[in-house]
MISE-512168 format. One record per atom (N, C-alpha, C): x, y, z; residue in one letter. Coordinates in steps of 0.1 Angstrom, whole numbers, plus 5000, padded with zeros to 4 digits. Layout:
# MISE-512168
XYZA;...
END
This chain:
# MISE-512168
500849885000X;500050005000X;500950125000X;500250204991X;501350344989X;500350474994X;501250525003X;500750655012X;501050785007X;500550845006X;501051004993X;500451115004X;501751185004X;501951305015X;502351415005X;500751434997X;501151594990X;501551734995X;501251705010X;501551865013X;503351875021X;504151755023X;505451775027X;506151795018X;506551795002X;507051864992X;507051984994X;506052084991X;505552214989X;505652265005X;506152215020X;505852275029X;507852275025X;508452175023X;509852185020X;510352235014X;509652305000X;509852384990X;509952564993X;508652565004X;508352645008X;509552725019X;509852605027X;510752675037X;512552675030X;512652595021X;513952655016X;513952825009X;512552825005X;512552914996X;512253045007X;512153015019X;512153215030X;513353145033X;514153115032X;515553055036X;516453105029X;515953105012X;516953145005X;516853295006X;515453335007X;515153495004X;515753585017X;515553485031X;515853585043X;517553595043X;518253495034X;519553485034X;520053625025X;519453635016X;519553735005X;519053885005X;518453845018X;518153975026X;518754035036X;519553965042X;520653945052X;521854035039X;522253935030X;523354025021X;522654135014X;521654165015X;521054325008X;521554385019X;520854385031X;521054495038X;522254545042X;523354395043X;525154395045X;525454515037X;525254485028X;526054525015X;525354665013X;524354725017X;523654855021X;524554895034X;524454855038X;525354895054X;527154955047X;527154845039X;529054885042X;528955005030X;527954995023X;528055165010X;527555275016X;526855265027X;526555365036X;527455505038X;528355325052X;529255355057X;530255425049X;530755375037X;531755415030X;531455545027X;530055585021X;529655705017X;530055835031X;529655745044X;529755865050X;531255865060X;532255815056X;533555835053X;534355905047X;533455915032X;534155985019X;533456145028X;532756125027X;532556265031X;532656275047X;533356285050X;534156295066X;535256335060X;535956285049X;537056355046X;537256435036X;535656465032X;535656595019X;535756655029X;534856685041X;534556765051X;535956795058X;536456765059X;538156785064X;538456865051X;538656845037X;539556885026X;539057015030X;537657055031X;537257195027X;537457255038X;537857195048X;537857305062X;539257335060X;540357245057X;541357315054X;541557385042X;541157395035X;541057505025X;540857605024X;539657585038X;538557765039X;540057805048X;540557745059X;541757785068X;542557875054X;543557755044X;544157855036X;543757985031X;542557945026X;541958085017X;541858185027X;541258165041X;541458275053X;542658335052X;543658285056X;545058315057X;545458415046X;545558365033X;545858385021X;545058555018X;543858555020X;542958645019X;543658775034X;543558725042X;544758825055X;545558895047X;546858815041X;547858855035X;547658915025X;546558885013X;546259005002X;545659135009X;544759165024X;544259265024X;545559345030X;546759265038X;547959385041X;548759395033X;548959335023X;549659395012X;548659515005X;547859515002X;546959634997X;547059745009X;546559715021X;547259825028X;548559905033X;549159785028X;550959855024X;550959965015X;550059925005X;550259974990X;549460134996X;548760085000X;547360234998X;548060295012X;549360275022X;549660335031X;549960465025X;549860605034X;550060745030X;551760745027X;552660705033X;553660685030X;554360615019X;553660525015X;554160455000X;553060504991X;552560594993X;552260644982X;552560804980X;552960864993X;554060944990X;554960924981X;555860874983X;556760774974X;556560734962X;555260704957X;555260664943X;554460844936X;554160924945X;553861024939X;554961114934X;556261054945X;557361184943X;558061124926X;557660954925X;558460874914X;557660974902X;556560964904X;556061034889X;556161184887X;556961224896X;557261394897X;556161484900X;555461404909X;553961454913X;554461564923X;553461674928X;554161834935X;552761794946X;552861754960X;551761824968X;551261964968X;550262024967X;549662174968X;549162184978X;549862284983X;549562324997X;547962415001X;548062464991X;546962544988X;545862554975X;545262474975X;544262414961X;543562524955X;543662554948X;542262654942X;541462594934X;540262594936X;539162494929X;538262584921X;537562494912X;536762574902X;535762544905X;534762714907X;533462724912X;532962774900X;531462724896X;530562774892X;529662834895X;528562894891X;527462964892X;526362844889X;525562754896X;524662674887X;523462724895X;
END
């Protein structure tokens, strides 16, 4: 006499198959986790690149505004006035109109 157990196939079919998928779920989310991670790494260290850059450009930006104040000082441009044979006037006379 032959005994036929249709539903132990399909209950065995069934549990390999959330077996395979919770496995494959397991490596989705892994592999989500470590691109994350990586992503917020790379930017930990953009975030460093540009802070030291804003530092240089700070710096950099210091030293262009005292060199310009070198330049625009009354004394070095004394100096570049006397190079062009420029005369201070002591006493200006200016042109007035009637308007």
């Amino acid at each position: 006499m032959t005994i036929i157990e249709p539903n132990k196939n399909i209950k065995k079919k069934q549990s390999n198959l959330m077996l395979v998928g919770s496995i494959a779920a397991l490596l989705g989310v892994a592999l989500w986790t470590i691109v994350v991670y990586n992503q917020t790494v790379t930017l930990g260290h953009k975030f460093s690149e540009a802070k030291n850059q804003l530092q240089e450009l700070t710096s950099r930006n210091a030293e262009l505004k005292n060199n310009s104040y070198q330049v625009m000082d009354t004394k070095s441009l004394n100096g570049v006035a006397r190079e062009f044979g420029l005369v201070k006037v002591e006493n200006p006379e200016y042109l007035e109109t009637d308007l």
